[in-house]
C-alpha positions as CSV (number, residue, x, y, z in Angstrom):
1,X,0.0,0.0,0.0
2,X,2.9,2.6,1.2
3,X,4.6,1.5,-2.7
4,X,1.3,2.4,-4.6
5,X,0.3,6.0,-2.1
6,X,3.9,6.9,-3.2
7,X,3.6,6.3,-6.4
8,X,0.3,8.0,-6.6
9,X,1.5,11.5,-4.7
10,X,4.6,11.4,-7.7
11,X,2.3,11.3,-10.2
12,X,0.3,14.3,-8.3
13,X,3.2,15.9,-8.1
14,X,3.7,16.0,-11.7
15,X,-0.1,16.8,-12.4
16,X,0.9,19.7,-10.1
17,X,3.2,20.9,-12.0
18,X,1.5,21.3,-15.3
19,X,-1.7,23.2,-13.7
20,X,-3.7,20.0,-14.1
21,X,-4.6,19.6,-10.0
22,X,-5.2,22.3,-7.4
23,X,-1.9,23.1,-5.8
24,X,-0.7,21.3,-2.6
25,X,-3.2,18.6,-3.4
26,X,0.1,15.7,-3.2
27,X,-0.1,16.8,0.4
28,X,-3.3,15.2,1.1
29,X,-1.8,11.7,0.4
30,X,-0.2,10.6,3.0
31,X,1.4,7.3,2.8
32,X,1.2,4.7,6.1
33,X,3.6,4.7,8.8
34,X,5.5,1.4,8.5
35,X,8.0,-0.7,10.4
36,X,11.2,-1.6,9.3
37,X,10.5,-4.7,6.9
38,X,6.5,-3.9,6.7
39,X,7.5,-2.7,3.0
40,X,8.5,-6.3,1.6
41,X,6.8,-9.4,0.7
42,X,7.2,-12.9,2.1
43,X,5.8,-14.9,-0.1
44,X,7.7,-17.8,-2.0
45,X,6.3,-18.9,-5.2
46,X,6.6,-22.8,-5.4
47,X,8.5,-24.3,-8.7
48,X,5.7,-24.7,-10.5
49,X,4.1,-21.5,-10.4
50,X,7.5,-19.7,-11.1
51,X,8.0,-22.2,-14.4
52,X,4.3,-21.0,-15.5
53,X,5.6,-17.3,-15.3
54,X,9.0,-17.9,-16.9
55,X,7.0,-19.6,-19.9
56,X,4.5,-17.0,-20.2
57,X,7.1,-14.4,-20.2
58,X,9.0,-16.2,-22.7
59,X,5.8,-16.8,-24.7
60,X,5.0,-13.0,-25.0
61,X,8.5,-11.3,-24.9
62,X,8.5,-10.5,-28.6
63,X,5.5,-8.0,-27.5
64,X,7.9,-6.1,-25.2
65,X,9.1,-2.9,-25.5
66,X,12.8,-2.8,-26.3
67,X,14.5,-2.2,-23.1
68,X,17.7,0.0,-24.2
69,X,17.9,3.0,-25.9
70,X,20.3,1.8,-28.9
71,X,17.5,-1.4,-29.8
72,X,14.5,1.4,-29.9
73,X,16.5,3.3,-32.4
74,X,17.9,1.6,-34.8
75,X,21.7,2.4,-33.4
76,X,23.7,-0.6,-32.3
């Protein structure tokens, strides 16, 4: 939740900055007070369920964006 209200007052932020929002509105998001380690996940994906990923990512990586500069440009 603190990941996403952060993201969210950025994004205000910006929409801030280009007269879209009343100013000082980013203020009114206040993310949650958290303990040390409260931020991160401990969840484990089992084999399987991490193969199924892998796969699908495989499957569908030729929809990807290209992920440098150079490949979306034609410049190697």
């Amino acid at each position: 939740m603190k990941t996403q209200k952060d993201t969210l007052r950025v994004f205000i932020r910006w929409c801030e900055a280009v007269d879209a929002v009343t100013p000082d509105l980013s203020m009114k998001v206040q993310p949650p007070s958290l303990a040390p380690g409260e931020n991160a996940r401990d969840v484990m994906l089992d084999t399987k369920q991490a193969d199924a990923v892998i796969a699908y990512l495989e499957k569908y990586e030729h929809a990807s964006l290209p992920t440098s500069p150079s490949s979306c440009c034609g410049t190697r």
